[in-house]
LOTIDREN-126626 format. One record per residue (C-alpha): x, y negated, z; residue in one letter. Coordinates in steps of 0.25 Angstrom, whole numbers, plus 5000, padded with zeros to 4 digits. Each point is the difference from the previous one (the first is absolute). Example, Ala and Ser with C-alpha at 12.3 -4.5 7.8 and 13.67 -1.06 7.14 Angstrom:
// residues 2
504950185031A 500649864998S 
This chain:
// residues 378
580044345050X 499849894990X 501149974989X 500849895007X 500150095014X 500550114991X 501049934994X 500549945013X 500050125005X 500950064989X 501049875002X 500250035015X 500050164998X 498850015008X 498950124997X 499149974990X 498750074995X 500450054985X 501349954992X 499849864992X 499549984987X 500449884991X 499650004986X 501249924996X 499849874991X 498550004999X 499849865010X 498349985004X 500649885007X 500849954989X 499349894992X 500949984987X 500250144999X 498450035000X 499949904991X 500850084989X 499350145002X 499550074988X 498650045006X 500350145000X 500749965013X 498949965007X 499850175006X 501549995005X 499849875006X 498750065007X 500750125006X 501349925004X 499149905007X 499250125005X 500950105005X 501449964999X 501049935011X 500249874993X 501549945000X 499549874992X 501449924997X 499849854999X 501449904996X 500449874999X 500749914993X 501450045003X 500549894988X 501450024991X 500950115009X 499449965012X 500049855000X 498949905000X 501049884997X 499449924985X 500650074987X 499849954985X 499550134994X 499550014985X 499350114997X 499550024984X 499750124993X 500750054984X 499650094991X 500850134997X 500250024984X 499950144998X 499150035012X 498649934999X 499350075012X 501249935010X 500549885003X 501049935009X 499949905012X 500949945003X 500449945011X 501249885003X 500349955014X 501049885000X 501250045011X 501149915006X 500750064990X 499350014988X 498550074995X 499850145003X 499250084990X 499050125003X 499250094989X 498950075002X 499450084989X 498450025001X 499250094990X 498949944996X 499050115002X 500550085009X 500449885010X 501250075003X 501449925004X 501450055001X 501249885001X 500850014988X 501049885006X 500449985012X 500349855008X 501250065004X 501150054989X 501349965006X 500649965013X 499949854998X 498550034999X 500050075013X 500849875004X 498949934997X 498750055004X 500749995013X 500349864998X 498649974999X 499849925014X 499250095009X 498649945007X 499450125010X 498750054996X 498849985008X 498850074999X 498749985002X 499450115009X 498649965000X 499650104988X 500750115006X 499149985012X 498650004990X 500650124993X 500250075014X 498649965004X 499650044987X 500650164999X 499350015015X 499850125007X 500550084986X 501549965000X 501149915001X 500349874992X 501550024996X 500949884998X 501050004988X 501449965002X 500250024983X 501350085001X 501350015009X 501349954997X 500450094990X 498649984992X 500449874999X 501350014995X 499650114991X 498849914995X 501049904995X 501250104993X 499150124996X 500450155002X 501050004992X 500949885002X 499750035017X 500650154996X 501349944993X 500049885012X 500050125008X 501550024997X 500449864993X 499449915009X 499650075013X 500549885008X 498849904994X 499150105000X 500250005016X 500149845001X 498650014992X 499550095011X 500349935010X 499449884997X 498750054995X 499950085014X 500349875008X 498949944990X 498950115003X 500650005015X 499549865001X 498550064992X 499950095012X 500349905009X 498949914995X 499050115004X 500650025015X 499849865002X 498650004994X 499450095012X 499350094989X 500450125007X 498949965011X 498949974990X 500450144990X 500750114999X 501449984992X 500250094990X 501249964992X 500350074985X 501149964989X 500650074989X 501450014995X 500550135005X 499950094989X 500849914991X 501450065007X 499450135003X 500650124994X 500050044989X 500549854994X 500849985013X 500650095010X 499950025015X 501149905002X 499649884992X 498450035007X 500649995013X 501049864998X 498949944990X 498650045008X 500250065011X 501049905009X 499249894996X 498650065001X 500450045015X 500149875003X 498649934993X 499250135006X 500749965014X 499549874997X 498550034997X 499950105013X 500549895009X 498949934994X 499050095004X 499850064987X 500250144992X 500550014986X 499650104989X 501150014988X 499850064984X 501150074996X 499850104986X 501150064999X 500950145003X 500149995015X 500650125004X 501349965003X 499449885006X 498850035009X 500849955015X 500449874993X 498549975002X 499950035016X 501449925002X 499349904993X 498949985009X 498950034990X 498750045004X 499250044988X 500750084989X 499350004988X 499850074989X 501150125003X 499950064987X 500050174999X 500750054987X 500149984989X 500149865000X 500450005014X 500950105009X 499350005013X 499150125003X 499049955011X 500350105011X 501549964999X 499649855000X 499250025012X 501150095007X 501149894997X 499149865004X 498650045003X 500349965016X 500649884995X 499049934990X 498750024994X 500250084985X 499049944992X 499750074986X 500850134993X 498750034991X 500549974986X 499249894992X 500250054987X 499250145006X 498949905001X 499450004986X 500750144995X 499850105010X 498750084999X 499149995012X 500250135004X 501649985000X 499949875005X 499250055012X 500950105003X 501349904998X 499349905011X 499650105009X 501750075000X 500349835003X 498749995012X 500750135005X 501549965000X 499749865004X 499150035010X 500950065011X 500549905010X 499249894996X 500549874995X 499750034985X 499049934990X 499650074987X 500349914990X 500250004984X 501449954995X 499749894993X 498949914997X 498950024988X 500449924988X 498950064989X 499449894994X 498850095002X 499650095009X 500150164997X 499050075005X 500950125003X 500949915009X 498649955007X 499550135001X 501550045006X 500049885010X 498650045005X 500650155003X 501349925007X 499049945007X 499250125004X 501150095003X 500649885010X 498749995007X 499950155003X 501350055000X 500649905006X 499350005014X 500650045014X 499050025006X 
């Protein structure tokens, strides 16, 4: 089988000839993210291009909370006195009601960002962002059809919603103030939900019309479940904050002759069914313990007729393990996974080293081989 009809096969639970294998986050179809490889990449790249089943993810311009309509943004960036290797972007969007104020801090070296401020700090901010007049968003779906012509025969292009409802909301308030919402303000969080699942409703719409599910397959992804999932949130608030409005976008994107693949991290135990009443179709990455509480053979037990289970090899294993443990860890993952079908192998998350290690190289070429042997049903 060649990497697209294995794939398709795994999202219509039909036979296949070895379980998948995506290496996670490393993109040969990808321009920017070539573009910013150390070098010492340039073997993963190959074996990924070579040997894995490519799900390449390509977005679009999805604007401010899902709405192309004109806003006056500033953007401008401050030192931090105290902290020479970071500083802050800010970011002011002008409102009906007055400017709305982001910050993200960025080290300098290291390039990485976490928010330190939030647009939304109170519930006249939350008034306001949804006072912005909303223009639907209309993608182009011409480069989804060169990157599907692109990946080929060895995978699926896979089309970015951004997040779901929820990831929106929690992109404007943070952990944090969505926790204390939770109880405070739970009615605005759901008159936020609602309207950004009418906003991405319409997204989803735009591609039904287009016809692109008769020139590609339609592979769907979006983030923004883990950020209710235990153990911040409970089983209830995951259901009346994901789940009920998830339902209906996945509905949505089957109706129009697409599949969806969701990223949730996370402790999924107590929540693994929400994902089948939820109409997903890939699960990824279903975290074994300790930084989840999902052993595969129960995943595969409890939705593995359901969906496919993409992932459950921990990513930090990658550049710690030895070989020889290493080996012996993806060969227990081929061997519980591996029952049933509907399972591709895949690390947790995405590698982040600036450089390469050469034991988590020499570790994805043994993920690889073990895959390609052990894997097989025939």
């Amino acid at each position: 089988m060649t990497s697209r009809e294995r794939l398709l096969a795994l999202l219509h639970g039909e036979p296949t000839d070895r379980i998948g294998l995506h290496l996670l986050g490393v993109r040969p179809w990808t321009p920017w993210w070539l573009k910013d490889r150390h070098p010492s990449y340039a073997p993963l790249i190959e074996l990924a291009r070579g040997q894995g089943d490519i799900l390449s993810p390509i977005g679009f311009e999805t604007g401010f909370c899902c709405t192309a309509a004109p806003l006056h943004q500033t953007t401008f960036a401050e030192d931090v006195p105290g902290h020479g290797d970071v500083e802050h972007h800010v970011t002011i969007v002008e409102g009906p009601h007055g400017p709305l104020r982001q910050v993200v801090a960025l080290h300098r070296i290291e390039r990485e960002t976490m928010t330190v401020e939030h647009y939304v700090k109170t519930p006249d901010d939350a008034e306001n962002v949804l006072a912005i007049p909303y223009v639907p968003v209309r993608p182009d779906m011409a480069p989804f059809v060169e990157r599907d012509r692109a990946v080929g025969p060895r995978g699926l292009a896979m089309i970015g919603l951004g997040t779901d409802p929820i990831g929106l909301v929690h992109g404007l308030l943070g952990t944090e103030r969505l926790a204390v919402w939770s109880v405070e303000h739970r009615d605005l969080i759901h008159a936020m939900l609602r309207e950004f699942l009418r906003r991405l409703l319409d997204v989803v719409r735009q591609f039904a019309a287009s016809g692109l599910h008769r020139q590609m397959p339609l592979l769907f992804f979006h983030t923004g479940a883990e950020i209710v999932a235990p153990p911040i949130h409970g089983p209830a608030d995951f259901h009346d904050f994901c789940t009920r409005y998830d339902t209906q976008l996945h509905a949505a994107i089957h109706e129009a002759g697409g599949r969806i693949r969701v990223h949730c991290h996370g402790r999924l135990g107590r929540i693994l069914e929400e994902f089948i009443a939820a109409g997903v179709d890939i699960l990824q990455p279903v975290e074994p313990p300790p930084e989840g509480d999902v052993l595969l053979e129960d995943a595969k037990r409890r939705i593995g007729h359901d969906m496919v289970i993409e992932g459950n090899l921990q990513f930090s294993r990658l550049a710690t393990d030895p070989p020889h443990e290493f080996r012996c860890l993806v060969e227990r993952t081929v061997a519980a996974g591996k029952p049933g079908g509907r399972f591709i192998l895949c690390p947790t998350a995405s590698p982040y080293w600036p450089q390469l290690p050469q034991l988590a190289l020499t570790n994805y070429r043994t993920m690889v081989n073990v895959a390609l042997s052990a894997g097989r049903y025939d």
